[in-house]
C-alpha positions, 0 to 999 in steps of 0.5 A, a space after each residue: 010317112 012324113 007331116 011337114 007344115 009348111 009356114 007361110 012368111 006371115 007366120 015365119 015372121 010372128 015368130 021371130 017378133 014372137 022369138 025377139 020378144 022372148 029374148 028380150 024379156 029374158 034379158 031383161 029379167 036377168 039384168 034386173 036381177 043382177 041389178 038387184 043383187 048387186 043392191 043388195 050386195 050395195 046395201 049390206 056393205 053400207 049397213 056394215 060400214 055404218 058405226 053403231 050410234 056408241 052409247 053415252 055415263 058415279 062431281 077463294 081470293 079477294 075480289 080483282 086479285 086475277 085478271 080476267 082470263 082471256 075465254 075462247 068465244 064459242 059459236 053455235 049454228 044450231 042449238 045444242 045436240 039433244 039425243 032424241 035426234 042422232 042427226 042432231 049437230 052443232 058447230 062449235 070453235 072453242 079455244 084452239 080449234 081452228 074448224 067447226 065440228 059436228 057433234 051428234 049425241 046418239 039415242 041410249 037406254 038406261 035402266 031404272 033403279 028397282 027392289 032388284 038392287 037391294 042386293 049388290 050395290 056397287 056403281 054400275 058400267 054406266 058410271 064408268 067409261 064405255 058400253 058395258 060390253 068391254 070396248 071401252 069406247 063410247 060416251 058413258 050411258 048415264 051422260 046421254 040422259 042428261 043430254 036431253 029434256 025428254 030423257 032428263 024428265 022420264 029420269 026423273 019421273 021414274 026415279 021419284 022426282 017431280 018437274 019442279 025439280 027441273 024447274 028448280 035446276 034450270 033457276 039454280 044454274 041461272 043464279 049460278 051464271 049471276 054470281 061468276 067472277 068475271 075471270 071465270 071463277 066462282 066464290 070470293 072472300 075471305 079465303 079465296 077457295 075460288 077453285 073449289 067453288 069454281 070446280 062445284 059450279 062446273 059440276 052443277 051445271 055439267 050434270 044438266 049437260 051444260 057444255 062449252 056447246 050449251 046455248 044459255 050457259 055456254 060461255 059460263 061453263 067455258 070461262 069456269 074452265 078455262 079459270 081452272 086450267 088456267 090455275 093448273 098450268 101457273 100451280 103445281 095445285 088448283 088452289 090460290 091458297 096452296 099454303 093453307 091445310 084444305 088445299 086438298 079439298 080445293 085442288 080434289 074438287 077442282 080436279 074433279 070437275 077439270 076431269 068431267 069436263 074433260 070426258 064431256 069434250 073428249 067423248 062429245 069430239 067438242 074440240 080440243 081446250 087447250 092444255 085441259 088434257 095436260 092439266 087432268 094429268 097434272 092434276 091427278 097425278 097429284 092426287 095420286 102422289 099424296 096419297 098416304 100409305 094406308 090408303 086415305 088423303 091428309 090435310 096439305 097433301 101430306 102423303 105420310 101417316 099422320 093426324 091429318 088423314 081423314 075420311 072427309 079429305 078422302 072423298 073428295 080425292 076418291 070422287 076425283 080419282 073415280 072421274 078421272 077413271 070414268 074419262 079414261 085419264 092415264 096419269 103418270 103418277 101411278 094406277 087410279 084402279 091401284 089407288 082406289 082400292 087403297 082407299 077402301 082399304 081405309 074407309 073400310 077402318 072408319 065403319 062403325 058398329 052402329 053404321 056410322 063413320 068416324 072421321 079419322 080411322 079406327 073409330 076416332 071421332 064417329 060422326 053422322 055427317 060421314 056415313 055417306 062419305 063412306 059408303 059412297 067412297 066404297 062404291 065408287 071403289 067397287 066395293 059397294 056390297 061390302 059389310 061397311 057400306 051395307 051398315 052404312 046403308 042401313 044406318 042411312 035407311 033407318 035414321 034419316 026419316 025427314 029432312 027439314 030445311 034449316 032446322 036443328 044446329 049443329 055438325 050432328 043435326 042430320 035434317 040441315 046438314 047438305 054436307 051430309 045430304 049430298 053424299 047420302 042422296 048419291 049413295 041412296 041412289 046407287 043402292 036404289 030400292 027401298 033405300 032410295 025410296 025412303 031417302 028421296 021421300 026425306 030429301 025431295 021436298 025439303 030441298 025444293 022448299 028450301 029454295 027462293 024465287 030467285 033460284 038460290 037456297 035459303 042460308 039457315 041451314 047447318 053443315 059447312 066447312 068452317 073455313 066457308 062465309 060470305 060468297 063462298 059459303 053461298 056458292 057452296 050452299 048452291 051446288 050441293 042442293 042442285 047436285 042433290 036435286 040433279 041425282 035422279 039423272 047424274 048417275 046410273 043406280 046400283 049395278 046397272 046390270 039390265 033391271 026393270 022397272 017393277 
């Protein structure tokens, strides 16, 4: 037997709105989901073609004698990049850039100095170029910590420094902008170390991250280089005293600024100043080629043995040589990595038994003022744990207990001597743990005491070149204290091998 139902037309028509509906629905649902795979699949393409944030990183004429260098004017829309925002941009048009160009300074963690570092001291991957992880591309990690107030504060907070030491930096490079010559230069009279002067004024100021894009020190920073630039292209030397025997201090220290404000404009895309990148070559391939051939620098770039070579020349040639590898320079001349080691090869003959360094090698003439030349050089060589540095290390430990400004006489005196101090800061630093904490004690207070109300730094102290006076000598004076004060974020400490804070 058959059961039929027999459908009404009412139900026959239910069920086709009820039939339209499901089909409906149906169809909707598989629409939203190939809309939404197709998000999805949207959203992982734009993740993958979003590049990384890269992360960002151990420096005289008369009066009137040039005329003023014609300085490209700088123009901002903003002020400049801080890295606690990466969309963070400003547009500059510096020397021959012919367009604005954004520049973003990303967000980066950097480790802090701890009782880990007492062993293995060698500068770490953040004083060099790159991240770390062998891409070789990126702005050095310490760079960004300069870059912004609030990074710049935890640094110096969590590496045993105050605010005051900020506010003393700020006061310093304002008395800085007061004393530049009108071509750009810094220094003066009798001597003329103009470059050398320019080139330290230029570290001080790129240390606090003052850039051709920098809203108060722009235009200094930009005339300071367009001086040396200048010089570079008219001179086989940055110096206006090519014939004197310390041209290799002027040009060394001049090439080492040319060589950080050049990864500053490369890395930071701040366009293009023009024959800055010709002159760096030049520059370091001068250095290269006077290089002696047991590894040191002599006075006048004499590149044979002679009495000349000295550890003093050296580190300043090995502090311009590590810059320029820091920016990724490739010289013409030779291998920076190959000269670097060369000259540890020599600092290591300066060491002495009780942990000084002498001046000149195999111990002639030891001296307290060089302990930290040479324990720096080897750290910025890579050879940082060697036996040499540690002794110096333990020397610097054991011996500079206080640091008062002005007192004592004399190139041994090691409480006055800023020559001395500005090398042993850095190394402290790079060594970190309870080096660094007994050195900073010493250096910290005496430093900001030693500074007057109108930023610059009381002139009784001791340790000067003695071709140094009058403007010169207090342009000196200036940047080696700022620079000491600006340690606690120039540079990452130790290794830079993932310590954390204890």
């Amino acid at each position: 037997m058959s059961l039929h139902i027999e459908s009404t037309d009412e139900a026959l028509e239910e069920l086709k709105k009820q039939r339209t509906k499901t089909l409906a629905a149906a169809i909707s649902v598989s629409v939203l989901g190939v809309a939404l795979m197709g998000l999805l699949l949207y959203l992982v393409h734009i993740i993958a073609a979003i590049p990384e944030d890269p992360p960002m990183v151990a420096y005289a004429t008369q009066e009137g004698d040039n005329p003023d260098i014609d300085t490209p004017e700088v123009t901002q829309t903003t002020q400049r990049p801080s890295s606690s925002s990466a969309a963070a941009q400003v547009k500059v048009i510096a020397a021959v850039a012919s367009a604005d160009v954004a520049v973003v300074n990303p967000d980066i963690d950097v480790e802090i100095p701890t009782e880990e570092l007492s062993t293995g001291i060698d500068i770490g991957d953040g004083f060099g170029i790159g991240t770390g992880d062998g891409d070789g591309g990126g702005i050095p990690g310490i760079v960004s910590k300069r870059c912004d107030l609030n990074d710049r504060m935890k640094r110096i907070t969590e590496n045993g420094g105050t605010p005051q030491c900020e506010e003393a930096v700020v006061k310093s490079l304002r008395w800085l902008k007061k004393q530049q010559n009108k071509d750009g230069s810094w220094g003066g009279t009798p001597h003329n170390y103009k470059c050398s002067m320019t080139g330290l004024a230029l570290l001080a100021y790129l240390a606090h991250c003052e850039t051709p894009l920098s809203e108060e020190f722009g235009e200094n920073v930009l005339k300071g280089i367009s001086f040396l630039v200048d010089q570079g292209m008219k001179a086989p030397v940055l110096s206006l005293v090519p014939q004197r025997n310390e041209v290799s201090y002027d040009h060394a220290v001049a090439t080492y600024a040319l060589c950080e404000a050049y990864t500053f404009c490369k890395q930071m895309d701040i366009p293009s100043i023009s024959n800055l990148e010709r002159v760096v070559v030049k520059a370091v391939d001068r250095i290269l080629d006077a290089q002696c051939p047991n590894g040191g620098w002599a006075y006048s770039y004499n590149n044979r043995i002679n009495p000349n070579i000295d550890l003093s020349v050296t580190g300043w040639n090995v502090q311009a040589l590590k810059a320029a590898e820091h920016g990724g320079v490739k010289p013409t001349k030779g291998e920076i990595r190959t000269a670097l080691r060369k000259a540890a090869m020599y600092c290591r003959k300066n060491v002495m038994p009780d942990g000084k360094f002498s001046y000149k090698e195999n111990g002639e003439s030891p001296r307290s003022s060089l302990v930290g030349v040479g324990v720096l050089s080897l750290q910025m060589t890579g050879n940082g744990s060697d036996s040499a540095a540690r002794k110096g290390l333990d020397w610097i430990k054991n011996n500079v207990k206080t640091l008062e400004w002005g007192k004592g006489s004399g190139t041994e005196n090691v409480k006055s001597n800023l020559y001395m101090h500005y090398y042993c800061v850095q190394a402290a630093m790079n060594r970190g743990g309870d080096v660094w904490t007994s050195y900073n004690r010493a250096f910290r207070d005496a430093v900001l005491g030693g500074q007057k109300p109108d930023g610059s730094f009381s002139n009784n102290d001791t340790g000067y070149a003695e071709c140094l006076s009058g403007k010169s000598k207090n342009i000196y004076r200036q940047c080696l204290a700022t620079l000491m004060l600006e340690t606690y974020y120039r540079f990452l400490p130790g290794t830079g091998e993932g310590t954390k804070n204890s």
